[in-house]
VODRENPA-463663 format. One record per residue: residue in one letter; x, y, z of N, C-alpha, C in turn. Coordinates in steps of 0.05 Angstrom, whole numbers, padded with zeros to 5 digits, always signed. Each point is the difference from the previous one (the first is absolute). Layout:
# VODRENPA-463663
aXYZXYZXYZ
...
This chain:
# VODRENPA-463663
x-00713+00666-00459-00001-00028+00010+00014-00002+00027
x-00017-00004+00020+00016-00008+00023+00020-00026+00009
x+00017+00016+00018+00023-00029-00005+00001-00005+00034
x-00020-00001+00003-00005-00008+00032+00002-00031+00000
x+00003-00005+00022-00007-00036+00011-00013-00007+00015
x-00006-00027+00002-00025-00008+00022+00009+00012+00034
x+00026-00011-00002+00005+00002+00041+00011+00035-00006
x+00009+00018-00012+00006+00015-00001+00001+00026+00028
x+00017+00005+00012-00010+00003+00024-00007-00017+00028
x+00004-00021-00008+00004-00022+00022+00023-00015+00013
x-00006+00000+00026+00024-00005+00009+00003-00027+00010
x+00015-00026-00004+00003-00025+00005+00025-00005+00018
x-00001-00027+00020+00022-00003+00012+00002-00029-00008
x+00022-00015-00011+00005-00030-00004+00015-00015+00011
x-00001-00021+00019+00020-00010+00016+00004-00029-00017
x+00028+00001+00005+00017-00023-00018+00007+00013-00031
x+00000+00016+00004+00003+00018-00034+00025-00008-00021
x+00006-00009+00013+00040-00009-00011-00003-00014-00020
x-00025-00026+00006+00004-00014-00029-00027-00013-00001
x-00001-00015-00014-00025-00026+00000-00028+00014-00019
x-00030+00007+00028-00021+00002-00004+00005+00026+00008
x+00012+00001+00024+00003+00036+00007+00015+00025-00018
x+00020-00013-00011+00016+00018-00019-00019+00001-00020
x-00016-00021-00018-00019-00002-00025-00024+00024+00006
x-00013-00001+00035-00021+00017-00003+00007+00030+00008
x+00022-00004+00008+00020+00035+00005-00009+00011-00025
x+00018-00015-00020+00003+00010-00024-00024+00010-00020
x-00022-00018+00011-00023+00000-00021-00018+00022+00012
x-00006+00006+00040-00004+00020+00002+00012+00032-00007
x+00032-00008-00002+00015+00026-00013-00011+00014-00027
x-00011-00030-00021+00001+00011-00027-00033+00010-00006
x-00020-00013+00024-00025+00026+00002+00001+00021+00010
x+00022+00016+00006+00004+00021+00024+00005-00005+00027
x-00009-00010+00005+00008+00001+00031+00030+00007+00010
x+00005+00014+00021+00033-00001+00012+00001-00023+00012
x+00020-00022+00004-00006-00021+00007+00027-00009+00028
x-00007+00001+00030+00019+00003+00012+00013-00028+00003
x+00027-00015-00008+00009-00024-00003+00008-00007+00026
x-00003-00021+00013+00002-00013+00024+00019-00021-00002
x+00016-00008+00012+00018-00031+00000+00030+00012+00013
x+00009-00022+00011+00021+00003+00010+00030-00001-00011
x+00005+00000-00029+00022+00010-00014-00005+00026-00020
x+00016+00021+00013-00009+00021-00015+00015+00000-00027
x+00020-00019-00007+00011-00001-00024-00025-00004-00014
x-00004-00028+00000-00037-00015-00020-00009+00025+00002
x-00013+00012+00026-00015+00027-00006+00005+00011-00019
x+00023+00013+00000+00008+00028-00007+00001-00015-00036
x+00001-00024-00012-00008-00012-00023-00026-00003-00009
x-00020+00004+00015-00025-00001-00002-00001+00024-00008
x-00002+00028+00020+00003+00026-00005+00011+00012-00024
x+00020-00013-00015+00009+00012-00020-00015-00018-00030
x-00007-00016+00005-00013-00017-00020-00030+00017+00000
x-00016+00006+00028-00025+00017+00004+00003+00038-00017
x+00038+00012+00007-00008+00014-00014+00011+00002-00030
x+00007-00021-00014+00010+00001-00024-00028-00004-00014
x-00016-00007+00005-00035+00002-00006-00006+00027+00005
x+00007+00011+00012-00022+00032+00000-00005+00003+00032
x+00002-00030+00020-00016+00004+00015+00015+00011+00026
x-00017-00002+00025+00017+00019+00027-00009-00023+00015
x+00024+00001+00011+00008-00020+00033+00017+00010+00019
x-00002-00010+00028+00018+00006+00022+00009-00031+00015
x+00022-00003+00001+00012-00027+00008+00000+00001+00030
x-00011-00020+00017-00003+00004+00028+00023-00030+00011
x+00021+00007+00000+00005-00033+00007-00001-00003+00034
x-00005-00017+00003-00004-00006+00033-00004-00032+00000
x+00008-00011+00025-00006-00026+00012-00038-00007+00016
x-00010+00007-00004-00035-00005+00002-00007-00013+00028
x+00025-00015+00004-00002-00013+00035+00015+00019+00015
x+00010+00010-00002+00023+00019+00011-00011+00019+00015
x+00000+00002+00026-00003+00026+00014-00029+00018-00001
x+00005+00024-00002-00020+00013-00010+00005+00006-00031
x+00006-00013-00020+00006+00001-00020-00024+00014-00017
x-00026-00009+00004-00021-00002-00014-00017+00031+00016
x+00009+00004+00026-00007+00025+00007+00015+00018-00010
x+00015+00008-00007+00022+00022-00017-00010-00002-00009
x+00001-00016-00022-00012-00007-00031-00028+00022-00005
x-00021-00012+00017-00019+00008+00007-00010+00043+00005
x+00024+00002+00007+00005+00029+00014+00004+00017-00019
x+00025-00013-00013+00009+00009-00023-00020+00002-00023
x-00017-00022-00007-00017+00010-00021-00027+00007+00005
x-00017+00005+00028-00007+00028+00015+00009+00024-00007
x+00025+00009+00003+00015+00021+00000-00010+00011-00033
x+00022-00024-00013-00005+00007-00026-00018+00005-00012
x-00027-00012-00008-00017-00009-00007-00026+00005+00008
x-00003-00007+00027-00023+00007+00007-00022-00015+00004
x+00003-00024-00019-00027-00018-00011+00016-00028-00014
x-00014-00016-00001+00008-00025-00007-00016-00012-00017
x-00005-00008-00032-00020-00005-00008-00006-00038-00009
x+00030-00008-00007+00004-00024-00003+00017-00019+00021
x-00003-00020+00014+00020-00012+00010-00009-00033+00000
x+00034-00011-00016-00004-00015-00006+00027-00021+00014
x-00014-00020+00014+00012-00013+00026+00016-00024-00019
x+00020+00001-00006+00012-00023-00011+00025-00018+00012
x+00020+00012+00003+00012-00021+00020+00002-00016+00021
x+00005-00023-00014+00002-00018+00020+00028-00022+00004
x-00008-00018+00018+00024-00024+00006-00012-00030-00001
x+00008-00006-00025-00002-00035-00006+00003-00005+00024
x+00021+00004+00009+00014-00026+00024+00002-00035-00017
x-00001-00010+00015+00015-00031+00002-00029-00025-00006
x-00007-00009-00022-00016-00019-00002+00010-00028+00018
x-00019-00007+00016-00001-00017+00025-00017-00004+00010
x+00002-00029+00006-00025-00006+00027-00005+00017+00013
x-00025+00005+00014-00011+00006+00018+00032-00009+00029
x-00011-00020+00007+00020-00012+00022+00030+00017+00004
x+00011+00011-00022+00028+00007-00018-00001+00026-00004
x-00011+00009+00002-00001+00034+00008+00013+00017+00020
x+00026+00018-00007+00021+00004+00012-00022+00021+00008
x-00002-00001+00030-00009+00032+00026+00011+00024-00026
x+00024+00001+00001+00010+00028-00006-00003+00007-00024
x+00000-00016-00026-00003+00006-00021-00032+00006-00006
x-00025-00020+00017-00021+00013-00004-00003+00027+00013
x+00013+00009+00024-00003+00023+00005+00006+00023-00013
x+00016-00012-00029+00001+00031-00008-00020-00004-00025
x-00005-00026-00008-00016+00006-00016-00031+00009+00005
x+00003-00001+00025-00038+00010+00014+00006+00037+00002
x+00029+00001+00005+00005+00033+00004-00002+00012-00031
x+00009-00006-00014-00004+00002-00029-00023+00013-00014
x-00004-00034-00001-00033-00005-00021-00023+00014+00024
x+00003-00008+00016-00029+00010+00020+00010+00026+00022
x+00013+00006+00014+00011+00019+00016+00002+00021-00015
x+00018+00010-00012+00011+00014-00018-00022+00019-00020
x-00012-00021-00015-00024+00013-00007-00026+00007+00028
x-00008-00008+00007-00020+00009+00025+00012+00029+00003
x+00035+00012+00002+00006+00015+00004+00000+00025-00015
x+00004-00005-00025-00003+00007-00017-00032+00005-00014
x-00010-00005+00015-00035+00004-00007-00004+00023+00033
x+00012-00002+00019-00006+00017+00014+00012+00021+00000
x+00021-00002-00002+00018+00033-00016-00009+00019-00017
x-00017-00016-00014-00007+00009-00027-00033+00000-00004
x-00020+00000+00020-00023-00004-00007-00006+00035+00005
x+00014+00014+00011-00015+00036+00006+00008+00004-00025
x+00018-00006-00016+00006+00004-00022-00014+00001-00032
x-00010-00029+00009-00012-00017-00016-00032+00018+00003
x-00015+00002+00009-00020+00016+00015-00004+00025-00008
x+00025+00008-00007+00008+00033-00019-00009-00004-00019
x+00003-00021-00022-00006-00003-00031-00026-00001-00003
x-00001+00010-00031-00036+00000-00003-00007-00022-00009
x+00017-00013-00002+00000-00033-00003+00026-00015+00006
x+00003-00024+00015+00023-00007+00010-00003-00037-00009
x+00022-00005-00008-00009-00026+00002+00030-00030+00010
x-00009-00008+00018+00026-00019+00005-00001-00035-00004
x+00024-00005-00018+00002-00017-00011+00014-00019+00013
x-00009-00021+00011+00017-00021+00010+00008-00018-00012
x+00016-00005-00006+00017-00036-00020+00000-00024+00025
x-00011-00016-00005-00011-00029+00012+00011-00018-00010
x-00012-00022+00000+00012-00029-00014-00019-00018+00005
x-00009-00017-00015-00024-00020+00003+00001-00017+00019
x+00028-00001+00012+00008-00019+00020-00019+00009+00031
x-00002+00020+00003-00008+00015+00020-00033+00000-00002
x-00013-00005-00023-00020-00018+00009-00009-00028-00007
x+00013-00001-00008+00011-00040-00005+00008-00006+00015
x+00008-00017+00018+00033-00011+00007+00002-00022-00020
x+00028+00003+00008+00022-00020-00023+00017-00014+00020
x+00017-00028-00005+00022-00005+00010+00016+00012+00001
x+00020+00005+00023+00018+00013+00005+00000+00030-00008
x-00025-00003-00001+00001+00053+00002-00014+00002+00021
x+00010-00010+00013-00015+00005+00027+00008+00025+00012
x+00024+00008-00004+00022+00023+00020-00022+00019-00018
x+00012+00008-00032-00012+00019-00005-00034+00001-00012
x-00007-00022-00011-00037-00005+00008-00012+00013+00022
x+00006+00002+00020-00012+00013+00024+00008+00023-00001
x+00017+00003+00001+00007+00034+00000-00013+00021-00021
x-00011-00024-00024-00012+00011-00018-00037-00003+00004
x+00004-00012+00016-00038-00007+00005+00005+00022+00023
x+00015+00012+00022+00007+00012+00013-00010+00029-00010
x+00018+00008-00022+00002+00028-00024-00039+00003-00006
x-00005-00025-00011-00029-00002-00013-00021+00013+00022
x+00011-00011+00029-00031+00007+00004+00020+00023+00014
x+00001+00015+00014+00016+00028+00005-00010+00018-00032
x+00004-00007-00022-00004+00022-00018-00032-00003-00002
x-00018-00022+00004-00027-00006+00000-00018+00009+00021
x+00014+00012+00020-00004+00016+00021+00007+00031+00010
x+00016-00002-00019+00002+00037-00008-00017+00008-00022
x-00006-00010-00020-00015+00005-00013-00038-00007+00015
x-00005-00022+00014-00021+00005+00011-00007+00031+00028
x+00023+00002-00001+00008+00031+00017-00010+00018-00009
x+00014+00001-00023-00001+00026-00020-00019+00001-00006
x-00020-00017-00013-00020+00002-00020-00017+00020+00005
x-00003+00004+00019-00021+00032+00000+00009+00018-00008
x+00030+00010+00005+00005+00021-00015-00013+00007-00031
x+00001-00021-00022-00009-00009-00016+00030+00014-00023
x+00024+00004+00013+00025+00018-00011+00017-00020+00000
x+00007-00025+00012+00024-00023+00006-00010-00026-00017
x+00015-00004-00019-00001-00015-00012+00017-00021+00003
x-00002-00032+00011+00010-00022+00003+00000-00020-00012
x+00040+00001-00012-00010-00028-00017+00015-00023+00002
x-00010-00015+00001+00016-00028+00016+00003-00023-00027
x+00029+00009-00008+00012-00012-00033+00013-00026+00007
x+00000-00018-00011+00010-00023-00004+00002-00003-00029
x+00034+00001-00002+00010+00001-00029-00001-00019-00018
x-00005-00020+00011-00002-00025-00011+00036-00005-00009
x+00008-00033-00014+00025+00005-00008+00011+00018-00017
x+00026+00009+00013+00004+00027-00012+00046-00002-00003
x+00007+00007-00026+00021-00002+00007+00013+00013+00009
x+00008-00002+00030+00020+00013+00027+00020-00013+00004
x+00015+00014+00010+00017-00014+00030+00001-00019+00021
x-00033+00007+00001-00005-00015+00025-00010-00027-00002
x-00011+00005-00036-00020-00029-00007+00028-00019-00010
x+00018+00013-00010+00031-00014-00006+00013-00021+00025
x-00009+00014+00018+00014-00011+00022-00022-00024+00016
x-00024+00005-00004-00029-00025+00007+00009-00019-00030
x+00002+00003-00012+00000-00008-00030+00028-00011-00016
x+00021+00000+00014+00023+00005-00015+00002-00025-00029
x-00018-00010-00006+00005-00018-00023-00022+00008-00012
x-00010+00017-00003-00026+00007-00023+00018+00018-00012
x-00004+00008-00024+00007+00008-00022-00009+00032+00002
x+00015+00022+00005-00018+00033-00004-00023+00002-00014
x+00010+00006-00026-00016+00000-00017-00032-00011-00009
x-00006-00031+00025-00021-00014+00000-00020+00024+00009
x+00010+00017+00013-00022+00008+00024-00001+00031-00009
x-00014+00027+00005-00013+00023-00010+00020+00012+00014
x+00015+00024-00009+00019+00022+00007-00011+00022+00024
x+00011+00008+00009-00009+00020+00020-00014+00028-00010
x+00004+00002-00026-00024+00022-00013-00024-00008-00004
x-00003-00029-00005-00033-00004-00001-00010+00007+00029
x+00003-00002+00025-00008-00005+00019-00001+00045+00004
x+00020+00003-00006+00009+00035+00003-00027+00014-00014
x-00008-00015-00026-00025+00011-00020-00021-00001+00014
x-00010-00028+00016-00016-00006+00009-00007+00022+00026
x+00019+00008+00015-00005+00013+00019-00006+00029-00010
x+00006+00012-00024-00004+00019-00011-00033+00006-00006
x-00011-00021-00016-00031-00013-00002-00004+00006+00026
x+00004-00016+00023-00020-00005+00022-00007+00031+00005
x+00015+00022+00007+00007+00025+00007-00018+00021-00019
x-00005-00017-00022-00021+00021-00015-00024-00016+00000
x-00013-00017+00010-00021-00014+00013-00019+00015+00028
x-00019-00007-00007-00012+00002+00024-00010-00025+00008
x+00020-00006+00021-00005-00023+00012+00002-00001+00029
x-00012-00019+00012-00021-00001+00035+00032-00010+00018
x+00002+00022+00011+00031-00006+00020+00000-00023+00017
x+00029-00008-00007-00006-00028+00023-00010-00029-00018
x+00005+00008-00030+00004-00028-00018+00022-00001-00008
x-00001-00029+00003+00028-00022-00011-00006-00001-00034
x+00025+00004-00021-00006+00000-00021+00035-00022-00007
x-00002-00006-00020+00020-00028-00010+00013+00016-00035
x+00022-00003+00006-00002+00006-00026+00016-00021-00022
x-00011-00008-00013+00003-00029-00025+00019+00012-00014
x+00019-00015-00015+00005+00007-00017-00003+00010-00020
């Protein structure tokens, strides 16, 4: 009886890995095989992720770095070149709420980091990583969105755009790619989900109302054993 797994042999990179949706799909790509490289800027949370990934059986490497920072994302990049060789999963998750506000009320500086973030940051991280990505005999990259970004809402204006921003940037790498017929694009919108981040848009809703960061981690597991047309938006319900 073989005791193989689906990603077995595959190699994933997860940014925001520390906690939330990113730590949930670390973990859930760890427990199909995959090595799963953890991304976020406290390597303590990391290095908690990593040991939780291998008290399961599974293998991880903790990358902590700042994502706006320097050439942060080029190292990064070099390094798992070096290592590796190939890139089969990457899955774009961190981001910055920032400050719910008018339009009018929108601090210059605080939107600028959240456009370096949510939209900069990744763009960069899709170009670091696409010779990579290109290696796999199947590659597929997962972006975390928010409905706001193609909705607008009151006062998400800072990060709504930056997220309609993300949307069409990943809707245009994937219209890139598509010939390859090897890059797989998927543009996730988690629907409510209980985070950090929805705590802090939300602070008087109740946790518990809303779906944990493993349903959303499962879901991305499904999409990945799908064959599905790169460059769709998929929602995931409770």
């Amino acid at each position: 009886m073989s005791d193989s797994k689906p990603l077995d042999g595959k190699l994933a990179l997860v940014t925001g890995a520390s906690r939330g949706i990113g730590a949930a799909t670390a973990e859930a790509l760890a427990r199909e095989g995959a090595h799963v490289i953890l991304v976020a800027r406290s390597a303590k949370a990391l290095e908690e992720i990593e040991d939780r990934i291998h008290a399961e059986g599974g293998s991880a490497t903790i990358a902590p770095l700042d994502l706006t920072e320097g050439d942060s994302i080029g190292k990064l990049g070099a390094a798992v070149a070096e290592r590796w060789g190939k890139l089969d999963i990457l899955v774009l998750n961190a981001a910055m709420l920032g400050s719910l506000t008018p339009v009018e009320h929108i601090d210059p500086k605080e939107y600028s980091r959240i456009l370096t973030l949510n939209v900069g940051a990744n763009q960069a991280l899709i170009a670091t990583f696409d010779h990579l990505l290109r290696k796999a005999e199947r590659a597929d990259v997962i972006g975390v969105t928010s409905s706001v970004g193609a909705t607008p809402r009151a006062f998400w204006g800072a990060y709504g755009s930056s997220k309609a921003a993300f949307d069409n940037l990943l809707g245009t790498y994937a219209d890139e790619t598509e010939h390859t017929g090897r890059i797989h694009v998927h543009v996730l919108d988690p629907g409510a989900t209980r985070t950090r981040m929805r705590q802090l848009a939300f602070p008087g809703e109740e946790p518990e109302s809303v779906k944990p960061p493993e349903t959303v981690a499962e879901a991305i597991l499904r999409r990945l054993s799908e064959d599905t047309k790169t460059g769709e938006r998929f929602r995931v319900e409770a």
